[in-house]
C-alpha positions, 0 to 999 in steps of 0.5 A, spaced: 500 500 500 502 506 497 503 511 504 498 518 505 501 523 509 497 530 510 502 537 510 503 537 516 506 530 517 509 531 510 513 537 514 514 534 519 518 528 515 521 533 511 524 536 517 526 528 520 531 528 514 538 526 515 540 530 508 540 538 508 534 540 504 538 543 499 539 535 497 532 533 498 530 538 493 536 536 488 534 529 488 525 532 487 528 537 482 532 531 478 525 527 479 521 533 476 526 533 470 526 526 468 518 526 468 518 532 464 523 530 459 518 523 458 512 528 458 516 532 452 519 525 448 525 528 448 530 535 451 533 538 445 530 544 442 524 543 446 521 548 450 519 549 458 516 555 462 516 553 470 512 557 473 516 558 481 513 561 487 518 563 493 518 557 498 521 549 497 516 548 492 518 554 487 526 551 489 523 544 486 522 547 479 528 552 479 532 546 479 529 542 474 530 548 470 537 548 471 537 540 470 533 541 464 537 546 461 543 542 461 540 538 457 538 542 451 532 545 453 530 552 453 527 554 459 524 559 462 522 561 469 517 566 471 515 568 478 509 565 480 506 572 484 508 575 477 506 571 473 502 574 467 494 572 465 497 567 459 505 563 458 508 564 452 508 558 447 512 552 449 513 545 449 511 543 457 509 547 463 512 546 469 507 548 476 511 549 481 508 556 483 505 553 491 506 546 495 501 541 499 501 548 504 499 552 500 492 556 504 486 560 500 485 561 492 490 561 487 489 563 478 494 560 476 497 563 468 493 560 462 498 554 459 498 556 451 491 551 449 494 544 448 500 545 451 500 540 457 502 541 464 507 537 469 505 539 477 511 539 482 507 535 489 500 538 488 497 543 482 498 550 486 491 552 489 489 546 491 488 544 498 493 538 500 490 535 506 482 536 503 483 537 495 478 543 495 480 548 489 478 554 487 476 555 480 482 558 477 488 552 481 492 548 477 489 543 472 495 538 471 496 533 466 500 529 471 504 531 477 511 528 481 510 528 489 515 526 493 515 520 498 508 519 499 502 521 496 498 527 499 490 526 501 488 532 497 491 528 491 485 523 491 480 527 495 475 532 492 477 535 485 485 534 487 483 527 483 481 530 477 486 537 477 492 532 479 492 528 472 497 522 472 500 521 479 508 519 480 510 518 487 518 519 487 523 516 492 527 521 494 530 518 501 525 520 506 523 515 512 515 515 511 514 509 515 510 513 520 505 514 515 497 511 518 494 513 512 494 508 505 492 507 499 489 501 496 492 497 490 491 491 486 497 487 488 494 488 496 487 484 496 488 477 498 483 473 499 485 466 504 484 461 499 480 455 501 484 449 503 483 442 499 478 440 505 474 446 505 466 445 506 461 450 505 460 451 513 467 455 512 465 462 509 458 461 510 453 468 511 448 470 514 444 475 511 439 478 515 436 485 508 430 486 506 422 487 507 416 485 503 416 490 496 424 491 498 426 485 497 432 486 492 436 489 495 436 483 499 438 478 494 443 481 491 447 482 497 446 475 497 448 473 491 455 478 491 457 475 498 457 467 494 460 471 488 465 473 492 467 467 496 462 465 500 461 457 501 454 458 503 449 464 504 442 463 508 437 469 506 433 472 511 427 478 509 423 479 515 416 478 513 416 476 506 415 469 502 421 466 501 417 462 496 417 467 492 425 469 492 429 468 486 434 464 491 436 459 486 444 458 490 441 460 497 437 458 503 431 462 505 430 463 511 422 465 514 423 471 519 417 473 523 415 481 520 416 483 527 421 480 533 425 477 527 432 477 532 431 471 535 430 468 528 436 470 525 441 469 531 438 461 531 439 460 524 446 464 523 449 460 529 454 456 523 455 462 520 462 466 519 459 473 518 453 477 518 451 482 513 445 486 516 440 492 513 439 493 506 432 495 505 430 494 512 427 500 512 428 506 518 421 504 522 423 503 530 422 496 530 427 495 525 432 498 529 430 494 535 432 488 531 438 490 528 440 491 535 438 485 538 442 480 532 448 484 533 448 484 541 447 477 541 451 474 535 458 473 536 460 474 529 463 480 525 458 483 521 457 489 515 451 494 518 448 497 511 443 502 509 436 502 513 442 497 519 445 503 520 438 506 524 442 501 530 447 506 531 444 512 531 446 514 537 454 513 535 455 505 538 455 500 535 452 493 539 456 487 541 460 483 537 468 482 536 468 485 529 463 491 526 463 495 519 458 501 518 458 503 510 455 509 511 454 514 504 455 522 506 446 522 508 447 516 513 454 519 515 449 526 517 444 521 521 450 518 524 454 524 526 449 530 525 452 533 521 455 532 514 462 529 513 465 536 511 471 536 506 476 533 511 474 526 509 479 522 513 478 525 519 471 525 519 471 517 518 476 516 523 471 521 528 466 516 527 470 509 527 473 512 534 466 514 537 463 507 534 468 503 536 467 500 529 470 499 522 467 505 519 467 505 510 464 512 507 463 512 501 465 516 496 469 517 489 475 515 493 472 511 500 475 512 506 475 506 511 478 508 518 479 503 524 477 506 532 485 506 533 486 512 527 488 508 521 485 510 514 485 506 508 483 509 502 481 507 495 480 510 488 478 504 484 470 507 484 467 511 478 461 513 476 458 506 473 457 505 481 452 510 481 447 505 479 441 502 484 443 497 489 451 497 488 451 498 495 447 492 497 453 489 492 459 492 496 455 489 503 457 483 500 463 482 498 465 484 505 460 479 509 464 474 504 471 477 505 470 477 513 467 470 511 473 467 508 478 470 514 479 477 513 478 482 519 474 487 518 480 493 515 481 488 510 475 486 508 471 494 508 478 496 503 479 491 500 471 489 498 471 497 496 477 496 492 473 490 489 468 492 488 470 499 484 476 495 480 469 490 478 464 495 476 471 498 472 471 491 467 463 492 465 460 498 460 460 505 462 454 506 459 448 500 462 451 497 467 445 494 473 448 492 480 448 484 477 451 485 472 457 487 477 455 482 482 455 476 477 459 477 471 464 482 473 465 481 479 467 473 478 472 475 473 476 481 476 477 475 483 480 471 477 484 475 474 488 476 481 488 468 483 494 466 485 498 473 485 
């Protein structure tokens, strides 16, 4: 996983370091060189404007001018408090105007139309702990930073400003780092054993109400996608006759006091998925309740389950994940999460005593101890009813096969979004996601 450290943590880093500054910025200077060349095809005769304001970021970029004119660039260094409205013509842009600390509102000078734009840590004018920008902060097509990546750089807009990100090694200890980024390459999944049996990686899955009962079904059926041996159905006062369950048991659940149901038929299962499509009434929060207080299983709380929490604890159990979207998160905390995205879910996970998973274009999975995960597979083709109920799934069948539950929330997040990425980005339905992709995508990584 790939370290996030905030400004201030970079800062303190930076200060930490061995090497006099005046190395640090000659090994960043050399990094932003090489990629710029990259970018360029090629040095001699092309042409270079770095735009370079007064602090570390600014000495960045002045060193790799020097670096690319020795190389047979023309390069330009223009001052970023007064820079003009336009660049002149060039081949590359550099911005090393203003670094992760910048604060306020930045208009960055217009590159000449096409010309692409290579950022030094962060484009100047956005913010590096929230990735806030005003509408005239730097646009980039790609962007070298240092050591570790920055929050601002995969939240907010700084994900769409930042263009291709490069993490470069310039010699600093970021082992400090509780903030991490999620690749394809750190999902493992426990593999079955030559002797395993369905009872493994059962899961019970307690969703649903009659008229509402698709959000149960698919929850289910992602949980067996993902690796679940087994999955028993619950939907409390609906016919499971009537169910497309084809794989998985139904389980009859009482409309009301179904807790008890629940707790008797999951006694062999590995995990619980509770909550999609429940529904917010009183009595389905008491439920809720009751099953997680009495099973002594791990256990995603989604959607209308996250009425159980509402007053900031989570009952029971040794492991608890909440899957919270920004509304929930305001139901939960009584206000909205605010720009500040890992702060917001380590205050709830800390508070709950639970995994915490707020969802967004980038997911923020916090642990109660402080650490964050992050993952970015997402996209827009998630923006479809019932993907969620798919990602409650994926985690009941992760935490199923053996995961704990850091794992299973950021790893089933980066699934989850890595799957959807494989379908069309246009049609795409939640089974599909479920169904074909999601198969596919665990495939591809078997054995890796």
């Amino acid at each position: 996983m790939i370290p996030v450290l905030a400004p201030e943590e970079m800062k303190a880093v930076d200060e930490a370091a061995p090497e006099p500054v005046e190395v640090l910025i000659g090994r960043a200077g050399a990094v932003v060189a090489r990629a710029a060349v990259r970018l360029m095809g090629g040095a001699y005769g092309r042409r270079v404007v770095v735009v370079a304001g007064k602090g570390n970021n600014g000495a960045d970029g002045r060193w790799a001018a020097a670096r690319l004119r020795r190389a047979g660039v023309r390069v330009a260094v223009i001052e970023a408090a007064g820079a003009p409205a336009s660049l002149p013509v060039c081949d590359l842009v550099i911005d090393a105007a203003y670094g992760t600390g910048f604060r306020g509102e930045y208009h960055a000078p217009a590159p000449p139309l096409g010309t692409p734009v290579l950022a030094v840590d962060i484009p100047s004018g956005v913010d590096g702990l929230t990735g806030e920008a005003g509408a005239g902060a730097v646009r980039a097509d790609a962007t070298v930073t240092f050591a570790a990546l920055k929050p601002g750089l995969l939240l907010g807009q700084g994900r769409e400003r930042a263009g291709r990100v490069e993490v470069a090694d310039i010699g600093l200890d970021v082992s400090s780092a509780r903030v991490h980024l999620v690749e394809d390459a750190d999902v493992r999944i426990p593999p079955r054993g030559r002797d395993a049996h369905k009872w493994q990686s059962a899961v019970f899955v307690a969703a649903g109400s009659p008229g509402m009962t698709g959000a149960a079904v698919l929850a289910g059926r992602s949980a067996l996608r993902a690796g679940a041996g087994n999955v028993r159905l619950g939907v409390p006062g609906a016919d499971v006759a009537l169910l497309p369950l084809a794989e998985m048991v139904g389980i009859t659940l009482p409309r009301e006091g179904w807790a008890d149901g629940v707790l008797d038929a999951s006694s062999r299962c590995r995990a619980l998925v509770v909550g999609p499509g429940l529904g917010r009434h009183p009595e389905a929060a008491a439920q809720v309740r009751r099953v997680l207080e009495g099973a002594d299983l791990p256990a995603v709380v989604d959607a209308d389950g996250l009425v159980a929490a509402e007053e900031g604890r989570v009952p029971g159990g040794p492991v608890r994940v909440l899957t919270p979207h920004d509304g929930e998160y305001e139901r939960l905390c009584g206000s909205r999460p605010g720009a500040d995205r890992v702060d917001a879910a380590r205050r709830l996970a800390r508070r709950a005593g639970a995994v915490v998973l707020l969802k967004g274009s980038t997911t923020v999975v916090a642990s109660p101890d402080g650490a964050v995960r992050l993952t970015t597979s997402g996209s827009s083709r998630l923006a479809t009813a019932g993907s969620g109920d798919v990602l409650s799934g994926i985690i009941g069948a992760f935490l199923a096969r053996g995961l704990g539950g850091a794992d299973a929330a950021s790893f089933g997040a980066h699934v989850h979004g890595a799957a959807a990425a494989l379908g069309p980005a246009e049609g795409l339905v939640a089974g599909d996601i479920a169904d074909l992709y999601l198969p596919r995508w665990l495939s591809s990584r078997a054995g890796r």
